[in-house]
Steps between C-alpha positions, in 0.01 A plus 500: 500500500349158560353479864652236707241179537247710283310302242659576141137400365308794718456779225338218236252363831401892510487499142261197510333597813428791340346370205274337704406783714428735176232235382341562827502877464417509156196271554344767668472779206557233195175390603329839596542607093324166398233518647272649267551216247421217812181682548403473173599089416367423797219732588612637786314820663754736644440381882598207385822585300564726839553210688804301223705795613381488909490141518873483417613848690307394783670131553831634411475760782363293770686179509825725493542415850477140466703463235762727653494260826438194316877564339627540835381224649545240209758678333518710160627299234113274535313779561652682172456159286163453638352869427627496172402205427091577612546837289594339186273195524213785581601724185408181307169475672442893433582452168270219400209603671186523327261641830516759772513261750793297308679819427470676899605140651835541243567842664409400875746233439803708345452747801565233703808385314595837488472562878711203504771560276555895565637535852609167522736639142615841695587281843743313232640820385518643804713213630714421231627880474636692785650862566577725165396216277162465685408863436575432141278182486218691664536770259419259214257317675323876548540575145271199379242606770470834392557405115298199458194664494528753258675254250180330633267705235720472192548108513143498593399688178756304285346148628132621470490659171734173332458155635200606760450541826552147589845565436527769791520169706665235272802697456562488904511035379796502339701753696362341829609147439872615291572690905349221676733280346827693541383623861475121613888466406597821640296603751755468821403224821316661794628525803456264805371792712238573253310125534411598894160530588118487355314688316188677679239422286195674681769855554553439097091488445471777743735726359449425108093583593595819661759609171232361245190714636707817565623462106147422443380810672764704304407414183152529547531831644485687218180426398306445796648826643751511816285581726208216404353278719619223300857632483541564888365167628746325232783680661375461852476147438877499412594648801282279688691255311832615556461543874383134519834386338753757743328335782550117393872573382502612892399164638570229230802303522662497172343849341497631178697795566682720759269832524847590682632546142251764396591713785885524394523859350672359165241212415221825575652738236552309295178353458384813496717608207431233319118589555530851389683380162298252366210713581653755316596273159187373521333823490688659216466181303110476566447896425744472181337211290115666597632812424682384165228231414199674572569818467747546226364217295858299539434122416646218744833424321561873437441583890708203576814629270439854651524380822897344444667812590332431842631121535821664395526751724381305796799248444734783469407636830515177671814449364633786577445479869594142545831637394506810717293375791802284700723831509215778608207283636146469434380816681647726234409236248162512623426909509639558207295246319174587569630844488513437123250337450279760604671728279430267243176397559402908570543568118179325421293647734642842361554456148202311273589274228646133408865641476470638866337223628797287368760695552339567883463126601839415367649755698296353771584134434880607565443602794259192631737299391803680782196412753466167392870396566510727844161325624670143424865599672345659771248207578794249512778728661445279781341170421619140570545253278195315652285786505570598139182354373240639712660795477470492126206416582428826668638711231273323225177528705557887521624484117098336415358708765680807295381418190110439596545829697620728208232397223172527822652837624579609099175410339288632749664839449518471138115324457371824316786393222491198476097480432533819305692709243607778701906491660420645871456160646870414338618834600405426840606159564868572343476825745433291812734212412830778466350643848520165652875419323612841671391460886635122402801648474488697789377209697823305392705796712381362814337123433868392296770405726778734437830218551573323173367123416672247674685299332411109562750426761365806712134371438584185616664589844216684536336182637 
């Protein structure tokens, strides 16, 4: 049945959302697969190429925050239409670049977008859905996280070996400006409660320098070592960083954030769920295509197809729990989750060969997938409406701080393998990731709240 006063258009703005959220995702890997080819057109050297995948992961990551408050303080529906419409007006500019310094400023600028559009997009969701129908929103919404970037690798080796790799970014024109165009019709009005206040500019600078340089730490990590000079002071100067910005939000009038809201027990787990997972999917994706590419001799659209099942099963999973998640809770949700996907991701590190190593990681991506939608319920179990967007800003920070995690910690272990021909290093890495997924999931016991999500009424009397 029809809830009373609820929007009959909500399931097509998720649909839409999204769509728009999966080109952010997808942006990530698509790109990743290409470039080879952008090396070679534009004579790139490889520190270089490095740095059209950081530039974009690390602006993406640390202007969550602002973008997160930015929708609560000026409202969704422009934050939304102005993200997406940076992202696809930056695609172009990735697209018809012709230098490195054409082709980074392209990527710097769709992480902004991006860090725009993506919690700004789950605040929307988050407040347009409540109770049973919330979980199931979330579960969708967790499914394109975990799915985008596998399906990532096989649109990437479609676009690359047909039209070029231009087209990794072109195709994000069309599609940008078709969603633009419907969101501006049907994209609900904010709020009056969400127009209140200013945005702290020197708390956003603060806090997106402290996010950028531990991401840039992270991914450096792995080849400058952990415990490097270079590597230490980076992440010393993030918490340097980081302590600057809990002390202004102390004394500064209108501040970025509440720190309050990190303390609350729900907003903790869940970030840290949502941590663990997308370290995890990251981990199994990065140590599948080396292991499949450069090992096995797979090409980039045949790793892409093999990885499907993955995409698949990840959406499955999410599914899944969105469905089961109102009636048992996320704790449950949770263990069980990264209970399987240590199973999964144990067969691997136990069995050689590409069928394994597929059939593994699928396994796996099921079970990321359960933590996915438990880290999203969890986090917003107890959220106001006019805290939804930093707190979806929260739970994206912790999804890029995931990601950069998995692939430093994963190919340091694995560095033997992925410079040689031998399997230990993969052996190893898939080992320590299905160690990690299983004290996760012990973890989830006592860091998951046991009661079941609220529903939005509850969260709202809450406060």
């Amino acid at each position: 049945m029809e809830e009373t006063g609820a929007d009959p258009r909500r399931w097509r703005l998720l649909g839409l959302l999204a769509i728009a959220q999966f080109m952010l995702i997808l942006d990530v890997t698509v790109v990743a697969i290409a470039l080879p080819h952008i090396g070679t057109d534009l004579g790139l050297d490889r520190s270089t190429l490095t740095w059209v995948v950081s530039a974009y992961t690390l602006m993406f990551g640390g202007l969550m925050l602002l973008g997160g408050r930015a929708s609560d303080l000026f409202g969704s529906r422009v934050v939304v239409l102005t993200g997406l419409l940076v992202f696809t007006a930056a695609s172009l500019t990735s697209g018809l670049a012709n230098s490195a310094e054409l082709l980074i400023g392209g990527r710097i600028a769709q992480g902004v977008g991006a860090a725009l559009l993506s919690p700004s997009a789950l605040s929307v969701v988050t407040k347009t859905f409540d109770g049973e129908e919330r979980n199931k929103a979330l579960g969708i919404w967790s499914a394109i996280g975990g799915g985008g970037a596998a399906i990532g690798v096989l649109i990437g080796g479609l676009l690359t070996a047909g039209p070029g790799w231009q087209w990794v970014f072109y195709v994000n024109v069309p599609v940008g400006l078709v969603v633009f165009a419907i969101l501006l019709r049907m994209l609900p009005a904010d709020r009056p409660a969400e127009r209140q206040g200013r945005l702290d500019l020197p708390g956003a600078i603060l806090v997106t320098a402290g996010t950028g340089t531990a991401i840039y730490a992270l991914i450096n990590a792995g080849d400058r070592g952990w415990l490097s000079a270079a590597t230490l002071l980076t992440l010393a100067g993030a918490v340097v960083l980081y302590a600057a910005f809990a002390w202004l939000q102390r004394v500064v009038r209108s501040p970025l954030m509440d720190l309050g809201i990190l303390t609350r027990r729900p907003v903790a787990a869940g970030s840290f769920l949502i941590l663990v997972a997308t370290a995890l999917m990251i981990s199994i994706f990065f140590l599948g295509s080396f292991y499949l590419q450069h090992y096995q001799g797979y090409g980039a659209l045949r790793t892409g197809l093999s990885f499907l099942p993955i995409a698949v099963a990840t959406t499955i999973g999410a599914h899944l729990s969105g469905q089961l998640v109102g009636k048992v809770g996320a704790r449950p949700i949770a263990m069980i989750g990264l209970a399987v996907a240590a199973v999964g991701i144990a067969v691997p590190a136990i069995w050689d060969g590409a069928l394994m190593v597929v059939i593994g990681t699928t396994i796996g991506g099921a079970g990321i997938g359960a933590a996915f939608v438990a880290a999203s319920t969890t986090t917003f179990s107890q959220i106001d409406y006019r805290e939804a967007g930093v707190a979806s800003g929260i739970l994206s920070t912790f999804h890029e701080f995931g990601g950069s995690l998995g692939v430093a910690v994963v190919s340091s272990i694995a560095a033997a393998s992925l410079a040689g021909t031998v399997t230990t290093g993969f052996t190893r890495g898939f080992t320590f990731a299905a160690i990690v997924a299983a004290v996760a999931a012990l973890l989830a016991l006592a860091v998951v709240p046991a009661a079941k999500p609220s529903t939005g009424a509850e969260a709202h009397a809450v406060h």
